[in-house]
C-alpha positions in Angstrom: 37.4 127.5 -126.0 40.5 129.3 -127.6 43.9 128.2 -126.7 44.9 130.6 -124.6 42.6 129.6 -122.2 43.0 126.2 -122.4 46.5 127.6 -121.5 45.4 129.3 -118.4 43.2 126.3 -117.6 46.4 124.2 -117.5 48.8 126.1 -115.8 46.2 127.0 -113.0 45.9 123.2 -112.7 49.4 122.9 -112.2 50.1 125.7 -109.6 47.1 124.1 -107.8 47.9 120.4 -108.0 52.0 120.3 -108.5 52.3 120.0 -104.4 50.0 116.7 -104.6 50.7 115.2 -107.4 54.9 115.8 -106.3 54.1 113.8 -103.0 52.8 110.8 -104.8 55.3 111.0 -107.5 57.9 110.6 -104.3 56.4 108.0 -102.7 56.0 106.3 -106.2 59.5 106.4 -107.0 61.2 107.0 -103.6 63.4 109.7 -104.6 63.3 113.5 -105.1 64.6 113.1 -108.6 62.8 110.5 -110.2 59.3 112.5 -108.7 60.5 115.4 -110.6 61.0 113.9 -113.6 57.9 111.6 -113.2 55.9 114.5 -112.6 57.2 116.4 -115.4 56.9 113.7 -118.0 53.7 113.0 -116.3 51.8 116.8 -117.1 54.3 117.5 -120.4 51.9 114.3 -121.6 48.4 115.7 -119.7 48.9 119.3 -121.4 49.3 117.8 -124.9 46.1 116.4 -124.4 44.7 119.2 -122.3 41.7 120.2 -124.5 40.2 116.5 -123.8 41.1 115.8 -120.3 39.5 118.7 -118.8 36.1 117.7 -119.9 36.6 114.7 -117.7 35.5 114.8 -113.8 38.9 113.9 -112.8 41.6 115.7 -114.7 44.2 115.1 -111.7 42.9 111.5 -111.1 44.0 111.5 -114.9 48.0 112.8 -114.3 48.2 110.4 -111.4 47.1 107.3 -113.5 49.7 108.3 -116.5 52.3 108.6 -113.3 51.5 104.8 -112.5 51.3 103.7 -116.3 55.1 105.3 -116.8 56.6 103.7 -113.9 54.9 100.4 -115.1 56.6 101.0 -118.2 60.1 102.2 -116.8 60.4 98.7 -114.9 59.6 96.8 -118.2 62.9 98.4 -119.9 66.3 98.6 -118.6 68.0 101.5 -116.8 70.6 103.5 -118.7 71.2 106.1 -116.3 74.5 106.2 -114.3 73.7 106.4 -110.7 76.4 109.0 -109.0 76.9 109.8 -105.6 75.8 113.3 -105.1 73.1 115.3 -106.3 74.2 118.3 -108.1 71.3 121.0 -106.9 68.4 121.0 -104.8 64.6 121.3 -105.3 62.3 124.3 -103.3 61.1 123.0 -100.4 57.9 121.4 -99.9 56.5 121.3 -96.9 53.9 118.5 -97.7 57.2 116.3 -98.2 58.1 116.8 -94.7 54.9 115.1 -93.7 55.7 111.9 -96.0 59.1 111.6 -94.4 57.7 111.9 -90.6 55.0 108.8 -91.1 57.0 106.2 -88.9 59.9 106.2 -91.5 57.6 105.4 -94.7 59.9 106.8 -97.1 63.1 104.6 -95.7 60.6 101.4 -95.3 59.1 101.7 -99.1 62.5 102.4 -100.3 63.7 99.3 -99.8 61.3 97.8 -102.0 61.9 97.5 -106.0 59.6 100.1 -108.0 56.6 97.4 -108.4 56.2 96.6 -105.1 56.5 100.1 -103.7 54.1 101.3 -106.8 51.3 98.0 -106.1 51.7 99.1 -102.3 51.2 103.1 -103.1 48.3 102.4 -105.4 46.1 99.8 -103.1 46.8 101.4 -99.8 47.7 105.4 -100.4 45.7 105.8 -103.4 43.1 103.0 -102.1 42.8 101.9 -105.3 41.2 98.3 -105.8 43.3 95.2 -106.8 41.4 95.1 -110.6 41.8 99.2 -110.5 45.8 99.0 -109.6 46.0 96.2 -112.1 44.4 98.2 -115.0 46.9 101.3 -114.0 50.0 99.0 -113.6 49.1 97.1 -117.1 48.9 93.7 -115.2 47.0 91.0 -113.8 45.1 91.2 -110.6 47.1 88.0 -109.7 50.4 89.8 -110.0 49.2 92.9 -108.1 47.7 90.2 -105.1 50.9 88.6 -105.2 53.5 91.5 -105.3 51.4 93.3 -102.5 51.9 90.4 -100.4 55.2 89.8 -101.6 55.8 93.5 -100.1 54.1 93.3 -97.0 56.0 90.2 -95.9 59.1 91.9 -96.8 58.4 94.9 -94.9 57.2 92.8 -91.7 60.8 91.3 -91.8 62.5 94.9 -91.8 60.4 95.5 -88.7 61.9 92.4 -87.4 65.3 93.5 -88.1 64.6 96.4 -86.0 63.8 95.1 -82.8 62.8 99.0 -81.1 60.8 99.5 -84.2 58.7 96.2 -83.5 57.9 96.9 -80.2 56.4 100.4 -80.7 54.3 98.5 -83.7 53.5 96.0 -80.8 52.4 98.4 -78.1 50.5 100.7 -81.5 48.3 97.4 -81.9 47.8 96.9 -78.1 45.9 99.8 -77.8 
């Protein structure tokens, strides 16, 4: 196939996908910033390598494993960004995003986890990936992946606790 369709190929992959693979990006990194810039690093690396990944069955299965393999990678080095208090402009509006921040306050509850937690919990129970399968993409052991999950869980059990109007809808959601 000639480059400019491999061109084509990859640019009607991302007008198709880009919605999706935003979403997770945001609920991997818990910001609208760091998904942009995830998602960008994420298909500037899948369309370099284009020619071979679309021969696979999973081409977008593909961008979301480099996603998880980057943030893996961005906790193993230190920050050296300056954190400031306002954002400077604002992204186009996704309606898809609105749905993430609706689910019983998901975004606020995994955003008070550190990146690993909030990336082992993403991968096991949104992507419903296995513990060996979110190892491999997080370049650890399925120990640390068993342990940080639980690690997560408790701490977000606790939160409910802290929020005593938030436990008791839980409660009466289990009840029934």
């Amino acid at each position: 196939m000639r480059g400019g369709d491999l061109d084509r190929q990859f640019d009607d992959f991302v007008a198709n996908r880009f919605p999706a693979l935003y979403r997770y990006a945001y609920v991997l990194t818990g910001n609208q910033h760091d998904a942009e810039d995830l998602v960008q690093e994420a298909l500037t690396r899948t369309g370099v390598a284009w020619g071979r990944i679309r021969r696979k069955d999973d081409p977008e299965g593909y961008v979301r494993t480099t996603m998880a393999r980057i943030m893996a990678n961005r906790w193993r080095r230190p920050k050296l960004e300056h954190l400031v208090p306002g954002v400077p402009e604002t992204a186009a509006d996704d309606p898809g995003l609105d749905r993430v921040h609706e689910i019983d306050g998901l975004d606020a509850a995994l955003g008070s986890l550190p990146p690993r937690m909030r990336a082992v919990l993403v991968l096991r129970y949104f992507e419903q990936l296995s513990e060996e399968e979110t190892a491999r993409a997080l370049g650890c052991s399925r120990g640390t992946v068993k342990s940080q999950a639980s690690r997560a869980l408790a701490k977000l059990r606790a939160g409910m606790l802290d929020d005593p109007e938030r436990a008791l809808m839980e409660d009466r959601r289990g009840r029934s």
